[in-house]
C-alpha positions in Angstrom: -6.1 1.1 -18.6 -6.7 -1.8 -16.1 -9.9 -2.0 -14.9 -10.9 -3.3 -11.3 -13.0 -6.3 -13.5 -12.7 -9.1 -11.3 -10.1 -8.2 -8.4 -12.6 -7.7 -5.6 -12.9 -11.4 -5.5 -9.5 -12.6 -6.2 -7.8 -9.9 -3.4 -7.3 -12.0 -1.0 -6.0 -14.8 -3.0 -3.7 -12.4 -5.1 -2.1 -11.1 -1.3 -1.9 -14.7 -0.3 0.1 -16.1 -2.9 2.7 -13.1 -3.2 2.9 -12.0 0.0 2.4 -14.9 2.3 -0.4 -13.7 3.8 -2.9 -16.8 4.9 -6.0 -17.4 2.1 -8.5 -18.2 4.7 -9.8 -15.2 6.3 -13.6 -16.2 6.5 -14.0 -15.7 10.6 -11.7 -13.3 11.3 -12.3 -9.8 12.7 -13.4 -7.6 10.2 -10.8 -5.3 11.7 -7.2 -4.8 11.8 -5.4 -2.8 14.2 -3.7 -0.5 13.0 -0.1 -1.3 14.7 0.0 -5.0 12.7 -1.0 -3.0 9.5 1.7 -0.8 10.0 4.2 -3.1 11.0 3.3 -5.7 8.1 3.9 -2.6 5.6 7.0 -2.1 7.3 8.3 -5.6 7.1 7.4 -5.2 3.0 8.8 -2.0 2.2 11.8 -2.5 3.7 13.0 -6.2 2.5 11.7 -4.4 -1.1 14.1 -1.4 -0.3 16.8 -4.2 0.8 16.2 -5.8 -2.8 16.6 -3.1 -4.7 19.5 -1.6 -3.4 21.0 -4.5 -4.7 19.8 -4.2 -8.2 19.5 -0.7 -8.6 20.5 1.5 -5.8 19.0 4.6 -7.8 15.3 3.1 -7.0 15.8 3.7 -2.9 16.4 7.1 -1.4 17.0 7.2 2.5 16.6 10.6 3.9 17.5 11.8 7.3 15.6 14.9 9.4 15.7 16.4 12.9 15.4 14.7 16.0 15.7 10.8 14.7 13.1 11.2 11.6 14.2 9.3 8.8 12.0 8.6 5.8 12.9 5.7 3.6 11.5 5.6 -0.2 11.1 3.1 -2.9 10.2 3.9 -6.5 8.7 1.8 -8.8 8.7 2.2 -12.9 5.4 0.4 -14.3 6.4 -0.4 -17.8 4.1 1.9 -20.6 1.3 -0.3 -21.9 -1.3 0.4 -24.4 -2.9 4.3 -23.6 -0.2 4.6 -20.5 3.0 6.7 -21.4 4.3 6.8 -17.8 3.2 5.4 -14.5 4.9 4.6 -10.9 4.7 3.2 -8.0 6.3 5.0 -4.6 6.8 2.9 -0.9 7.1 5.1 1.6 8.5 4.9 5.2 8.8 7.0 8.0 10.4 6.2 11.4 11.8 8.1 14.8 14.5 6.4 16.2 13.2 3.0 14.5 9.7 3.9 15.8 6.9 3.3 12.9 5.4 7.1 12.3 3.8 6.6 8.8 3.7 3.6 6.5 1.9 4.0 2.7 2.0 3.7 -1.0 1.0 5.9 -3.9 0.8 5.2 -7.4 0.6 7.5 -10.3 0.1 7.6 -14.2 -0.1 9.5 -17.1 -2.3 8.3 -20.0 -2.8 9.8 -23.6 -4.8 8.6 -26.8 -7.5 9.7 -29.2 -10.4 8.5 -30.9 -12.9 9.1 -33.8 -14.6 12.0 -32.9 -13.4 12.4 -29.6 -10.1 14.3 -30.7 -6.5 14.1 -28.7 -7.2 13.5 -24.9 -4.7 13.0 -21.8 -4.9 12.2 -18.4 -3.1 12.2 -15.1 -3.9 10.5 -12.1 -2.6 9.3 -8.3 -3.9 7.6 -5.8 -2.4 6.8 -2.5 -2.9 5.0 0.9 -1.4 5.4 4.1 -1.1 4.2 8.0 -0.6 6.9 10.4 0.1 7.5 14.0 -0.4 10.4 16.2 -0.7 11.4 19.4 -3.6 10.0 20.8 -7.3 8.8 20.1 -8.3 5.5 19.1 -6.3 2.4 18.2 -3.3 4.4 19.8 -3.5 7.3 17.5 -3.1 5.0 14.3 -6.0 6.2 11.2 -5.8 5.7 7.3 -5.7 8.3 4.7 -6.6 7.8 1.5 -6.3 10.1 -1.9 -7.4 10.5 -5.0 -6.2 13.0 -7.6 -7.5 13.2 -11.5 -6.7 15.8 -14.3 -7.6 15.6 -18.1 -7.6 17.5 -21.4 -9.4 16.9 -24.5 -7.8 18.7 -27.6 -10.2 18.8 -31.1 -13.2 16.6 -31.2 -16.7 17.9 -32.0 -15.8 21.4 -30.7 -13.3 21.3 -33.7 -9.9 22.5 -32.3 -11.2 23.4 -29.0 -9.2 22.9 -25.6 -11.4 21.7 -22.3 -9.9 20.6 -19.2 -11.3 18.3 -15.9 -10.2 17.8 -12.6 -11.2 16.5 -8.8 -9.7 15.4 -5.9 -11.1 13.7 -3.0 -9.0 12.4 -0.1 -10.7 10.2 3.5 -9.3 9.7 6.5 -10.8 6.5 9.3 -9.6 6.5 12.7 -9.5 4.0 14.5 -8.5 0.2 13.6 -8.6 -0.7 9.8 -11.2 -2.5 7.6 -9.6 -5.9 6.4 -10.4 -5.5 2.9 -8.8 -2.1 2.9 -5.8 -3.9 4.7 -5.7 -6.5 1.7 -6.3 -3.4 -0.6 -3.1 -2.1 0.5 -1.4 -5.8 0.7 -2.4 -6.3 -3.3 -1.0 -2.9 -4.3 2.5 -3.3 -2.7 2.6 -6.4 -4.5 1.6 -4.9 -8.0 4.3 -2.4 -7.2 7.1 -5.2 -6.7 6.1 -6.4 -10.3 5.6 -3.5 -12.1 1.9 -3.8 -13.1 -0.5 -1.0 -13.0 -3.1 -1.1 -10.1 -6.4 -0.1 -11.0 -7.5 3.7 -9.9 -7.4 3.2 -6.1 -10.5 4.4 -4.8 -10.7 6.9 -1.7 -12.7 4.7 0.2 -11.3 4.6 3.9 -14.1 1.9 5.0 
């Protein structure tokens, strides 16, 4: 798996070059609100959704609720690398008559292998990020919420034959306008999603 290595440092250039976004953001406020994050995410998912329509209208799904909701969706297939037998990427939108509810990506995998010793061992994870807006409080109602979900199983190994299983979740939420390196977090990860490379766990670190 893809490790976070050296990507702390090369975030903001990494958003820059594939998104547009501008490189020099020593001096800026170390805050975002969160209306621009949400309309920036937006602006992506929706020129992505307008791309793949055209190239593979099975990768979009538009679905319409009550009272204007409509929720827009576009998947993502990572290709399976090394200990990685499935993995995905998923844009979400979600709008009332054109108004910006919820904005947010997730991003899933499913990982096997096995080792001297160490037996037959599998793992499933997701992590996701999104942009919210509610009724009230600060930064007009808008707050991030972030998730993290894990599950393994080790088959064999030292305990010979034996079956043991882990799992955790942990999940945040910050009200309020949004860290800038959480912003360009999210910025790297829609663009990993657009070419189908693996992001590293995301963390469920609102600040």
């Amino acid at each position: 798996m893809e490790r976070l290595g050296g990507l702390a440092a090369t975030c903001a250039i990494g958003a820059s070059v594939v998104l547009g976004v501008p490189a020099a953001l020593a001096g800026r406020p170390a805050r975002v609100p969160g209306a621009h994050v949400a309309g920036a995410l937006a602006r992506i998912i929706r020129r992505d959704a307008r791309q793949q329509l055209a190239r593979h209208r099975g990768a979009v799904t538009v679905t319409k609720r009550c009272c204007g909701v409509r929720s827009l969706r576009v998947h993502y297939r990572v290709q399976p690398k090394g200990d990685v037998r499935r993995a995905s990427y998923e844009l979400s939108l979600i709008t009332r008559h054109g108004i910006i509810l919820e904005a947010g990506i997730a991003v899933s995998s499913s990982e096997a292998g096995s080792g001297p010793g160490a037996g037959r061992w599998e793992k499933r994870w997701r992590g996701a990020f999104a942009i919210e807006r509610s009724s009230g409080g600060p930064d007009q109602g808008w707050s991030v919420h972030g998730s993290y979900e894990e599950a393994g199983d080790t088959v064999g190994g030292p305990a010979g034959g034996a079956r043991s299983g882990l799992g955790f979740a942990r999940e945040c939420r910050l009200p309020g306008p949004v860290p800038r390196l959480l912003y360009e977090k999210l910025l790297l990860m829609l663009a990993r999603a657009k070419r189908r490379v693996l992001s590293p766990q995301p963390l469920p670190a609102c600040g």
